[in-house]
N, C-alpha and C positions, 0 to 999 in steps of 0.2 A: 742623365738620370741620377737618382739616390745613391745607387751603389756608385759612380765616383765619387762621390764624397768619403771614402773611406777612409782620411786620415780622422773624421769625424767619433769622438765617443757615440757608442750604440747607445740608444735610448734603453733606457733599463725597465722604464714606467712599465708598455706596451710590454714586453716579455715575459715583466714577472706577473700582468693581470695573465697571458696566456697561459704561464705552466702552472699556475693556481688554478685556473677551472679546467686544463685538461686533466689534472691531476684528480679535479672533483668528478670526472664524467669517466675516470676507470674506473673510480671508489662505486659510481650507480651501475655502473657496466658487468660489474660484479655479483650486485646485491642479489638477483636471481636466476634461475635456473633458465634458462630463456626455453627450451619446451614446454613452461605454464606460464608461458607469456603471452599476452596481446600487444601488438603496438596499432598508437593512433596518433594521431595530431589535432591536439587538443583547438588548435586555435587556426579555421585557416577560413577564407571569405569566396564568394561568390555573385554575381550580379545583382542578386535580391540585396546586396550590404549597398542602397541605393540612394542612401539618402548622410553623406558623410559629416563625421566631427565636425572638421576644416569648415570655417567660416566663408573660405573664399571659393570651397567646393562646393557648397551652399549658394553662394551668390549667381555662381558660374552653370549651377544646375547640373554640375557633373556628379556622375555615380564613381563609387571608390575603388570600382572593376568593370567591367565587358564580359569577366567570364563563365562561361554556362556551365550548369550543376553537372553535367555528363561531364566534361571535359576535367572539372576538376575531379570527380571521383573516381573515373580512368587514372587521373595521375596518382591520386593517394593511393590507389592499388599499386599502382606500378612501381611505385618508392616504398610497398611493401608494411602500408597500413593496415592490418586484417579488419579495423573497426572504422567508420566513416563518422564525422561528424564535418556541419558547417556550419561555423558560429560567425551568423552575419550578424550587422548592427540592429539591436530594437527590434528583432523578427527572426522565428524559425519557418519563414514558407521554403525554404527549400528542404528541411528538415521534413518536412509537412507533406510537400509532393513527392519525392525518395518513399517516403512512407506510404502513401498511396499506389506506387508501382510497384511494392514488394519489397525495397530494398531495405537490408536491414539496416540501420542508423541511430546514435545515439542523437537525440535532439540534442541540440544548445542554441546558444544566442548568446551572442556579448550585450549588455544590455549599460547603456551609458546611464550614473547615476549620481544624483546631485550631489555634494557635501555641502550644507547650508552656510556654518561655521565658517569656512575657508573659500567659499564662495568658486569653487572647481567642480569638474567634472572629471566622475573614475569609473572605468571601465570593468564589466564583472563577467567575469565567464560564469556560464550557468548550464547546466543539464540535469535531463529526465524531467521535465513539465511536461503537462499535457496542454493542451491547445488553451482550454478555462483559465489556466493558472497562468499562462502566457499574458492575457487580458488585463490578470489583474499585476503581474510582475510589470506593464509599463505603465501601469498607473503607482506602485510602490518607487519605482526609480525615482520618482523626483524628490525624494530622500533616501538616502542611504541606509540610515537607522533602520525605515522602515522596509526596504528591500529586504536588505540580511535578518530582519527578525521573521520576516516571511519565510523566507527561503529556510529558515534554522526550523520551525515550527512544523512545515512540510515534506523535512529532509530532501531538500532539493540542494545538490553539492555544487559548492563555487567555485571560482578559481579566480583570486589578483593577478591580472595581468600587470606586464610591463609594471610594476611597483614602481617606479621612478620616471615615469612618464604620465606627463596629465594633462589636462586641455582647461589651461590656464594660462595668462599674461602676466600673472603675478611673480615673478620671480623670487618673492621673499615669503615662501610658502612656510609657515610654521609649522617648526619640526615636531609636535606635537603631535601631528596629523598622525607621525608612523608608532606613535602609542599607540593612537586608536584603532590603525592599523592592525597593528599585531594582537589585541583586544577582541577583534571582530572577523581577521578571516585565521580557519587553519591550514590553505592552500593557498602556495604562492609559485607564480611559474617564474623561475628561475633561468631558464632558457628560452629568450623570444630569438626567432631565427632573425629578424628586421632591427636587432638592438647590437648598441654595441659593449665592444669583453668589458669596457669599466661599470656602466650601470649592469649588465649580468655579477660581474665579481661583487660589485658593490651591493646588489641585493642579497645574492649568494651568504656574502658575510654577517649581512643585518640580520636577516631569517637567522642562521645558524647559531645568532647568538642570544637568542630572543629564550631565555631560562624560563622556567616556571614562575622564578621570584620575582623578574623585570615583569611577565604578564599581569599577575596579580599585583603589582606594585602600579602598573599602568590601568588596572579595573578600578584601582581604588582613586587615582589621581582622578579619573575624567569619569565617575560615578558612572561606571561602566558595567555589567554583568554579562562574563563570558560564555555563559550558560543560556543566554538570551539569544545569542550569535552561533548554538550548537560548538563553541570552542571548549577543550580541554585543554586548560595551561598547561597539565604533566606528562601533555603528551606533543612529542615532537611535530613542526610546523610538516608540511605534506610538499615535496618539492614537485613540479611539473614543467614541461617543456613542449615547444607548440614551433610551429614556422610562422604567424603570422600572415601569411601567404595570402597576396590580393590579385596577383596576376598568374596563377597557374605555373610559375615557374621554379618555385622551391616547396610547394605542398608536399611534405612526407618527409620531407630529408632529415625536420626537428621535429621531436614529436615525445611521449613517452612509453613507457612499456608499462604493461598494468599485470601486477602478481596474481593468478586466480590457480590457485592446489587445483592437480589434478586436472588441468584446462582439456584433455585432448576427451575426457570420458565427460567432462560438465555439457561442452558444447553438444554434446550429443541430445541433450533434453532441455537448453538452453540456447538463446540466442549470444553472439557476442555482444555485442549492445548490453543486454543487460548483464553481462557477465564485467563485462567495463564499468558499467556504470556502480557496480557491487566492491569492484577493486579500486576507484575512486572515494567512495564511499569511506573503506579502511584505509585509505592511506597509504595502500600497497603499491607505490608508483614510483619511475625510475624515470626520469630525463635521458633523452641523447640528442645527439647532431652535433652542430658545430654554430659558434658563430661570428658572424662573418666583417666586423667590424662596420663601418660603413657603409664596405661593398654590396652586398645584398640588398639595402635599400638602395642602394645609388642604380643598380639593375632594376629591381623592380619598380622605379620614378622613372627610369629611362622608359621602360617597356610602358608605363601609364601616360608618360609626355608623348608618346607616339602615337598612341591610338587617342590622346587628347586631342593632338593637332590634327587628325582625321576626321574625328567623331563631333568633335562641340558643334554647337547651335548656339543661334545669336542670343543669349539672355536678356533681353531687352534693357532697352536704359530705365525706362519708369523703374524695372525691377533691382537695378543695380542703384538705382538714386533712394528707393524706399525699403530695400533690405536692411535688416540690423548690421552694424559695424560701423567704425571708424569714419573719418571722408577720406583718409589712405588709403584703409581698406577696399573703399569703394573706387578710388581713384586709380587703383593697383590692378582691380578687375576688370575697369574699363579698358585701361591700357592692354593688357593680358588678351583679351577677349579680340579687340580690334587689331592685335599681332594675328593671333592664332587666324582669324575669319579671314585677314586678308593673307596669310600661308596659302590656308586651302585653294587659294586663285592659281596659288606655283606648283604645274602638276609636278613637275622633278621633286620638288622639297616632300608632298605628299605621296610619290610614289616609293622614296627613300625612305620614310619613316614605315610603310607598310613592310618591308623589307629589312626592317632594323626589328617590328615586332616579330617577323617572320623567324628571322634568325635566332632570335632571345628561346621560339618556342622550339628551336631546333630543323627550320625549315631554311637551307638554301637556296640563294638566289639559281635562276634558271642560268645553264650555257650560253643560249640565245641574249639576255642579258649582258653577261658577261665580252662577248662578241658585241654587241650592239655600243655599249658606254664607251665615250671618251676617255682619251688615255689620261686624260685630268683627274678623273677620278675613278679609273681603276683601282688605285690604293685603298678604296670604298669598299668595292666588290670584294678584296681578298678580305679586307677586317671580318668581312660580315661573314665569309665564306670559313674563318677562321672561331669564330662564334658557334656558329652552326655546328661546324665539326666538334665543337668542343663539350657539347648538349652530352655526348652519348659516353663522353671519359670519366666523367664522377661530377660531382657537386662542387669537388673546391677546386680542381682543373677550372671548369666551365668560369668559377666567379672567377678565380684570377683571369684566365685569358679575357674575358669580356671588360673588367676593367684597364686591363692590358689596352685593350684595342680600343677604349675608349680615349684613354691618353692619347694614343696613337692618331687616332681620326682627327682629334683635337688639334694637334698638334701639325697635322701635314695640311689638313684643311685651313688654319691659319695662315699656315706656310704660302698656301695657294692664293689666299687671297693678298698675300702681302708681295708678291710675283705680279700677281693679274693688275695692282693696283701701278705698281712700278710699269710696266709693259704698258699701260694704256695713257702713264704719263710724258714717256718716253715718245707712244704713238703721237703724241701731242706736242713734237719737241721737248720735251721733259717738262718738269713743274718745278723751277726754282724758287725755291720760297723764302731764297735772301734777295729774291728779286723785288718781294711786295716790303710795303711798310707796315711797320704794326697797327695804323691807323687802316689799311686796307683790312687788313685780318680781322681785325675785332669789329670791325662795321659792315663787312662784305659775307663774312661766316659767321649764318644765323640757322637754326633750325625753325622750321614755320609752327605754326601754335595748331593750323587745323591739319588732321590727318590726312587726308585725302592731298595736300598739298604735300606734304609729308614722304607720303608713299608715291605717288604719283606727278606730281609738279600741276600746276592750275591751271596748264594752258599758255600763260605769258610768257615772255621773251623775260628769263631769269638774266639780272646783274651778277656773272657770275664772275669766279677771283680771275679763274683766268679762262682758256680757251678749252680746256678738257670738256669732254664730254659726260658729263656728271648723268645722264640718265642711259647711256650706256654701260658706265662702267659699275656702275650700283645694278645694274642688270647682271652685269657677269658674276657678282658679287653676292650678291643675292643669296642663291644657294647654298655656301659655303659658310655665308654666316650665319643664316640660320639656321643651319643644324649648327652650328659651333656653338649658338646661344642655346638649342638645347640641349646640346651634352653639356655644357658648364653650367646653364641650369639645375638639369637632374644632378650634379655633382654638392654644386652649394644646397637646394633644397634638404635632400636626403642627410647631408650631416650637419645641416642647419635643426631638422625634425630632429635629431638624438641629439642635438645641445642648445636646444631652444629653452632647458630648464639646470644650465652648465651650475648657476650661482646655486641652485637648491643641492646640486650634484656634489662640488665644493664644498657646501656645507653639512651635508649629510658623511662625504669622506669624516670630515674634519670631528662629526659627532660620533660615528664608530669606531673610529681612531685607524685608521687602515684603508689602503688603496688610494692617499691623496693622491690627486694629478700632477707629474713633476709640474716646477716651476720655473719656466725657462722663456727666453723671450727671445725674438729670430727678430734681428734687426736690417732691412730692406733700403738698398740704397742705389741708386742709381750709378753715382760715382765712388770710385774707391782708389782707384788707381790712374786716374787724369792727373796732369797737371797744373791744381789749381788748388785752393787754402782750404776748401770742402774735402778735398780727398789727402790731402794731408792732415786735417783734426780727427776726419775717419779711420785714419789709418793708423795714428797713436791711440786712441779709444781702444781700436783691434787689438793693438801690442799690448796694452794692460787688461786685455779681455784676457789674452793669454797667456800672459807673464802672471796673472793671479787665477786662473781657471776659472773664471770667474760664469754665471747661468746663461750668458748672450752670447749666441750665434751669428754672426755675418751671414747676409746673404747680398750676391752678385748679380747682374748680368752681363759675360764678356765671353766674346770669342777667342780668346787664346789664355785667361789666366788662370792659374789650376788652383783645386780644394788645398785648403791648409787646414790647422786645428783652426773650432769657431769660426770656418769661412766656407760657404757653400759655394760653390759654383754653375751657373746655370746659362746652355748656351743659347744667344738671341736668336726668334723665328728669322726677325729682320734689323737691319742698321742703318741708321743714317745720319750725317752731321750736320750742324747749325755752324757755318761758318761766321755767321753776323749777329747771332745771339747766344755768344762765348764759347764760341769755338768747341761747342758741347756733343759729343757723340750721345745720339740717342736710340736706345737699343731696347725694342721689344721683348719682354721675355715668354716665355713659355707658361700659362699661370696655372695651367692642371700640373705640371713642374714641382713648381713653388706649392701648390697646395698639398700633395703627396710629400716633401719635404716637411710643409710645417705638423702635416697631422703624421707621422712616424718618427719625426722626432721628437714628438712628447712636447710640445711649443704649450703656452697657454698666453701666451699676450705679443700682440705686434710691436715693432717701433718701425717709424720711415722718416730718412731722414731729407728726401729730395722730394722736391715736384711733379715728377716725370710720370713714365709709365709706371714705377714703384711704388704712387701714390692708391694709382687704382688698384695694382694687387692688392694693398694692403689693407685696402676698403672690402674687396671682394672676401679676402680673408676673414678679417673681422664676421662680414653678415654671413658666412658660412661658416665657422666655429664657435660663435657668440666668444667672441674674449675680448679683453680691453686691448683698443688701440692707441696708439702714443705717436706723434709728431712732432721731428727735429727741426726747429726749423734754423735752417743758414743766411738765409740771404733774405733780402730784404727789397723783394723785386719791385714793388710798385717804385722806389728808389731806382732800382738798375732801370727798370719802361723810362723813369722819365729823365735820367741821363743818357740813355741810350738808344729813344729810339725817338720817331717825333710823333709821338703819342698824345692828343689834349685831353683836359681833363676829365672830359666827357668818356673817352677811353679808357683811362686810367683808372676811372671811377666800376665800368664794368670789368677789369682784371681784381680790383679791389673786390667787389660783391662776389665774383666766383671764388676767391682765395676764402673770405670770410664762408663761404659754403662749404669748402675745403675742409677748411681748420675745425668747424664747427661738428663735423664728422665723425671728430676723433675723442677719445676720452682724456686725453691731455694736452698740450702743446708745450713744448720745452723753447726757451727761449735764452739769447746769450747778454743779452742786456737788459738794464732796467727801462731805459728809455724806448726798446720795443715793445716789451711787456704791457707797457701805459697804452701805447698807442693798439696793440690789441685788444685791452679790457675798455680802451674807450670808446666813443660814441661811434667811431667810423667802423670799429668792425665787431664789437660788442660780443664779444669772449665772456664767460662767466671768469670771474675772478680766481676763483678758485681752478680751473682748469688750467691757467697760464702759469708754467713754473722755470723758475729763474735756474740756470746753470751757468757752466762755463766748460771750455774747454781747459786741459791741464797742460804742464810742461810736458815735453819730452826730452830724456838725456843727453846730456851733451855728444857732441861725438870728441869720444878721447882721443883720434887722432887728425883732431883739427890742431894747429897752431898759429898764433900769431906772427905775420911777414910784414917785411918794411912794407910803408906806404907806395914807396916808389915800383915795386914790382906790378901794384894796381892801379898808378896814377902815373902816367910819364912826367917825369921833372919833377915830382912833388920827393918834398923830404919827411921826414916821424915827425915834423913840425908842423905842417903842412895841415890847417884846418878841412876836412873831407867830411861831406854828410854823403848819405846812403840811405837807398829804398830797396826793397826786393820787392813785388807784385807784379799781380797782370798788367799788361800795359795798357788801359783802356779808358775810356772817358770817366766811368764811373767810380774809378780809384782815385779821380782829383790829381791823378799828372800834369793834368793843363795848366795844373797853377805852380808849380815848381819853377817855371821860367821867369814868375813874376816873382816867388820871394827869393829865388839863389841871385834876381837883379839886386832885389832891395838890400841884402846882408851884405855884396857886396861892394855897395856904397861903403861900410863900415869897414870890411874885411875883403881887401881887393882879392888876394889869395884863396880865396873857400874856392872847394872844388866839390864837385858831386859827385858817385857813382850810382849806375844805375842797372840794377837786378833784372832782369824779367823779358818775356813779350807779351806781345798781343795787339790788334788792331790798327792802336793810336801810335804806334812805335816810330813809324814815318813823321809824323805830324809832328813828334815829341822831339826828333830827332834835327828836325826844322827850326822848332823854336827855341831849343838848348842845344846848341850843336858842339858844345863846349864842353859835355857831359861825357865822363867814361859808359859806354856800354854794353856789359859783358855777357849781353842774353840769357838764356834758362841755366841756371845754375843748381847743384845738387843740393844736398844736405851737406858735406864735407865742405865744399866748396863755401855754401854761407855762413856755416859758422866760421871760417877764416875772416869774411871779409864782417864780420860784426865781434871780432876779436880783433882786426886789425886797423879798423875807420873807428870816428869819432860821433858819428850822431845820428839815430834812424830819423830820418823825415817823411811822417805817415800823411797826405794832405787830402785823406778817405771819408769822406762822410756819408758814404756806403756801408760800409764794411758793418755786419752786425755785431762784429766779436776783434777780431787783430789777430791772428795767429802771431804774424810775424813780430809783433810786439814783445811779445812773451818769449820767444827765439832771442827778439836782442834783447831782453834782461836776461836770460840764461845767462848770457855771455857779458855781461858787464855793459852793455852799452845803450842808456836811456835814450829814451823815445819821446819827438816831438809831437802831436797830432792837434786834431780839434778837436772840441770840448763837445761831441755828443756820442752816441749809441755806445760802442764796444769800448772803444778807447777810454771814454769818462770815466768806465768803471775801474778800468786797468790802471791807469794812469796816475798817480799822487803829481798833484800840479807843484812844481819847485822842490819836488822833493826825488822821484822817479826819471821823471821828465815833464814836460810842458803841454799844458791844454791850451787852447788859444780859440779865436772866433773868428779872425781875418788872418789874410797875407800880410800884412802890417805884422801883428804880431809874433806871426810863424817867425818873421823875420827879425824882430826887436830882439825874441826870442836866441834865434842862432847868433846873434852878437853878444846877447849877456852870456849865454855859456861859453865860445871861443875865448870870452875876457878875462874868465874867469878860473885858472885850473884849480884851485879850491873846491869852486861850484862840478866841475866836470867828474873828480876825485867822489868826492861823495854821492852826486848823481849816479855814476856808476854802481858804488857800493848798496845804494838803496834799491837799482835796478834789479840785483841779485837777490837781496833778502824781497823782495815783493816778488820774482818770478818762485819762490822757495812757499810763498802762501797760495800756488798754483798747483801744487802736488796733485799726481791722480787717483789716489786715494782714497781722500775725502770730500773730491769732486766726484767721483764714480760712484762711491758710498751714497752719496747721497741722489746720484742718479737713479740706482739700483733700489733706494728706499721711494723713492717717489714711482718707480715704474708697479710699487709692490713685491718684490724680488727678495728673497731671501739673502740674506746678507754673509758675507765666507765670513770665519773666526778671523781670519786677517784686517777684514774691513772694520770690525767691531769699535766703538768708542774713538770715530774720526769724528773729525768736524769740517764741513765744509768753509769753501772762503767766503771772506765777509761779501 
């Protein structure tokens, strides 16, 4: 969880928007006498709000509630509303019929309204119409102008909802718009219960700073008259507060208090309704509740994806192929539609979600129940049971535990299936999967194109990879995931909806001068602490994250390594290792985890620098936060497929197409050489240019208590005379070891004497050991340990036309000792050919190569010298600098006026 991380700086952003607007809601808490008060909830919906904004609720023909006008005005009483209103979409018929039974009610209606200029749709609270003026207010909405000069004419009082939310694709909404704003309404609700504290603070601020001289200076810019709109510049804006409330579960809790002198003798000859609607009127109005960041909405998307997956009807295809939207749009519905329709087939999944709305409305699962369920998912029954109870402790008990217990479900329910998954492989004799070839994988695992095959298999005798029983175990499976696809649905939607307009958000901070969003970036990686040349450039990155306190956070998954400063820790559902495809642990992580991480600690952009399961967080992140995402990339796989595995081109070709899917994803890719970069922006995987940017990895410092020791202590029989090259790497095909036995033949033709040592393991170690058996080999060696032996030998021999970067390169220039490689990707860049060390194209060379330099101690003397001042133009500094400036990242005064390497 978050709270390990505590050697982590607190997010400061998230705190100081809270003690600002709880500070704002003493100051209204104050303002009146509360015995001449009303309270009501200015903003809250019911089953007639039946026809919703949402494009895809439109297509889908779902309504934006289930719930009936008794059940919500039972709750608004009970939360201590004296005054009812129900402001559905484009209609007061529940206003309408309430009035018809007696009851006494202020009308309203949210009435959605065009702005033509900016080409959006904005939301206007509206009350005291009569049924006529109802008629004609939906024919004034499809302009705005002409709405609010209606409404001003009639003294019919408005209210701007949600200000910083609108039903638009546009993201570069011109900030003009809140001129005309402030121009045209004198009430703005300031507390939506469904929003979260930065767009609250942020309007909060705007309103509150909206002078009589900014009003009249915006009448005059956009030939505006505030007196057409019923606005008074000289008088202050009118604040309000409402729950927003579409499923019955937070109606009342936000809402405002209305000032009326003398209320307990008014009502006497007076309805409250219109006693409200008279305190509305002046202004005399005070916000309360609470809100609740995310949470709130994340509950009430939960409670409407349940009774969604209950309730839908087939929307037809004609209707989904002839609706307005997108072919995404459309393509997103059909998908959607044909999940949900075939749920309802799985009674468990549907009697679950009846039971998860159950709970949300405070209604516990039965005993019987509880008795009856498997002990697989007991853990189910208490969440819910834990929910339930929680209904009757307060409002912000109830949100926390229920988010609480959303993680939770989330998390164990993954847990189960990644158990059930293992037990039914094992049932199977297990499923080795360094057993298949990558040509089985990529040609054997396909997903089918028509549904029904999909869901259910077509009858045929399936070519499957191996002998498991793949429509068993997707049965036991079943369950578990899809409810996990809809708790991490409802989780992305809902804080997707509050940042689906983040760049307007951003920029409207950025124009009041107050409440920016920190700017910090949570960097996701799979590897950090393996060993291998990834988790070592990872891991000096880290050290100069931290050695300059610099805005990036590390984030992990690992069962045993703990939080540091800028390092999260987060421990895997499940683990497993790739013995034949680099010896790589890969490890699930928790992604409701990681997303409660990135949004509490004030994050606003991702980076990831592995393929892995960290690739897909970091996807999921992004479309649930709207923030720019960024991509490290290290390796250079279609390379490693095709030294390593016996993959043809044909396969090659679709790892290439999905990688290009990948990358394409992201709002940048970082790259370690120039020669990958080409090959991304060119025709094979067609990257916009500008997307692909060129870095490097930096030095790290020496270690001071390395020294240099005789040759002979690491070479038997050799003397400090004694010509010795050296490698450190993995020991695998794709690092080019196989050709070390052809050039240390060729040199020594020339130089009987050369001896080689050799660093590392890995795979090919046997083979390597077979056809150089003449080779010192001193396996995994540390940091202290290499810098001896690249202090104490004479020449690195890199023979990688893999590698997208050289770590180790830049380790032996640290330490004086030039590097031989071939003349492409990482090395070419690094490398000053005759002056550093030597680029070359063949084994010929490699090897012409280690005879001119043993000939030469002149050449060896300067080579070294120059290895040193080239590793000194690797500094992290103004490598980070300029990481930092391309991710968009504010830059520390330390970093100020570097300059990256050439």
């Amino acid at each position: 969880m978050l709270s390990s991380n505590s050697s982590l700086p607190q997010n400061d952003f998230r705190a100081s928007l809270k003690n600002e607007f709880e500070t704002f809601l003493q100051t209204q808490e104050g303002r009146f006498n509360p015995d001449d008060c009303l309270s009501i909830d200015f903003h809250c919906h019911d089953h007639n709000s039946d026809i919703p904004d949402e494009l895809w609720g439109r297509i889908l023909r779902l309504p934006e509630t289930w719930l009936k006008t008794k059940k919500l005005v039972n709750l608004l009483k009970k939360n201590g509303s004296d005054v009812v209103t129900v402001t559905n979409h484009n209609n007061a018929r529940s206003c309408w019929d309430l009035k018809a039974k007696g009851v006494d009610v202020l009308v309203g209606s949210e009435f959605t309204c065009f702005f033509p200029e900016y080409d959006l749709f904005i939301h206007v609270l509206t009350y005291g119409f009569s049924p006529e003026q109802e008629v004609i207010l939906n024919k004034k909405r499809q302009n705005i102008y002409d709405f609010l000069r209606y409404v001003a004419a009639n003294d019919i009082p408005v209210i701007m909802p949600h200000p910083l939310y609108f039903y638009t694709r546009n993201e570069k909404i011109d900030l003009d718009l809140f001129e005309k704003l402030a121009v045209m309404f004198s009430r703005f609700e300031v507390l939506n219960g469904q929003r979260d504290l930065w767009q609250s603070v942020l309007t909060l601020n705007w309103v509150q700073s909206l002078t009589p001289e900014k009003i009249l200076g915006y009448a005059k810019k956009h030939n505006l008259n505030p007196a057409d709109f019923a606005v008074d510049p000289h008088k202050p804006k009118v604040l309000t507060g409402g729950s927003d409330d579409h499923t019955g579960i937070f109606a009342g809790q936000c809402g405002s208090r209305l000032y009326v002198e003398n209320l307990q003798e008014r009502l006497k000859t007076q309805t409250a309704s219109e006693l409200a609607l008279e305190a509305l009127k002046k202004g005399d109005v005070a916000p309360f509740g609470q809100v609740g960041e995310n949470q709130k909405l994340n509950i009430a998307l939960l409670d409407y994806f349940s009774q969604v997956a209950t309730k839908i009807k087939d929307p037809g295809l004609f209707r989904i192929m002839l609706h307005r939207g997108s072919t995404w749009d459309k393509i997103g519905c059909f998908a959607v539609s044909n999940l949900l329709l075939e749920m309802q087939k799985h009674k468990k999944t549907m009697k679950f979600f009846s039971f998860v709305h159950e709970a949300l409305q405070g209604k516990k699962p039965s005993k019987l129940l509880k008795w009856q369920v498997s002990k697989d998912y007991k853990f189910c029954i208490g969440q819910l049971e834990k929910i339930a109870d929680s209904k009757k402790l307060g409002p912000e008990t109830f949100t926390e535990t229920v988010n609480h217990a959303i993680g939770d479900l989330f998390t164990n329910l993954n847990r189960l299936v990644a158990s059930r998954i293992e037990k039914e492989l094992q049932g199977n004799k297990g499923l080795n999967i360094d057993s298949f070839s990558m040509e089985e994988m990529t040609q054997k695992f396909e997903i089918p194109s028509q549904l029904t095959a999909l869901f259910f298999g077509d009858g045929k005798r399936q070519d499957n990879m191996s002998n498991v029983r793949v429509e068993k175990m997707l049965d036991n499976l079943s369950f578990p995931i899809l409810i996990s696809l809809v708790l991490a649905g409802s989780t992305l939607a809902s804080t997707r909806v509050l940042y689906q307009n983040r760049v307007l958000l951003n920029r409207f901070a950025e124009q009041i001068g107050k409440n920016k969003h920190a700017n910090r970036a949570l960097y996701l990686t799979d590897t950090l602490l393996d060993k291998n040349g990834v988790s070592n450039s990872l891991s000096g990155k880290l050290k100069e994250v931290q050695r300059a306190n610099l805005p990036v956070d590390f984030l992990i998954c690992h069962s045993s390594a703990e939080p540091a400063p800028h390092l999260h820790v987060v421990k895997p559902i499940t683990e497993f290792e790739l013995q034949k495809y680099g010896e790589q642990v890969i490890r699930i992580p928790d992604l409701m985890e990681i997303a409660k991480i990135f949004y509490e600690g004030g994050y606003d952009r991702i980076v990831c620098s592995t393929e892995g399961p960290m690739a897909l967080v970091s996807m999921f992140i992004q479309q649930m936060f709207n923030v720019p995402s960024y991509f490290f990339m290290h390796t250079d796989w279609i390379d490693f497929i095709k030294h390593t595995t016996d993959l043809n081109q044909y396969g090659r070709d679709r790892i290439r197409r999905l990688m290009r899917a990948l990358y394409n994803r992201y709002d940048g890719v970082f790259v370690l050489n120039s020669e990958h970069r080409e090959w991304l922006i060119g025709h094979e995987m067609q990257l916009p240019e500008e997307k692909v940017l060129l870095t490097a990895h930096h030095t790290q410092p020496r270690d001071l208590g390395a020294h240099k020791i005789s040759k002979s202590s690491i070479v038997p029989n050799a003397t400090d005379d004694t010509p010795v090259l050296f490698i450190a790497c993995r020991i695998s095909k794709e690092k080019g070891i196989l050709d070390l036995p052809d050039i240390v033949e060729k040199a020594k033709q020339s130089i009987p004497e050369l001896k080689i040592v050799i660093a590392g393991s890995g795979p090919a170690l046997d083979e390597l050991k077979e056809a150089l058996p003449d080779a010192v080999y001193l396996g995994w060696q540390n940091k202290k340990q290499l810098a001896t032996l690249y202090l104490s030998l004479d020449l690195f021999v890199f023979p990688s036309r893999f590698d997208t970067f050289g770590n180790v390169i830049l380790e032996s220039f640290v330490h004086g000792m030039p590097t031989l490689a071939y003349n492409c990707k990482g090395p070419k860049d690094i490398i000053q050919h005759n002056k550093s060390g030597f680029l070359v194209d063949t084994t010929d060379e490699m090897a012409a190569c280690i005879v001119t330099f043993f000939k030469d101690k002149s050449l060896r003397d300067a080579m070294s010298q120059q290895a040193i001042l080239r590793a000194a133009e690797y500094q992290a500094e103004p490598i980070m600098h300029q990481f930092l400036s391309d991710l968009g990242l504010s830059l520390p005064l330390m970093y100020n006026n570097q300059k990256t390497v050439a």
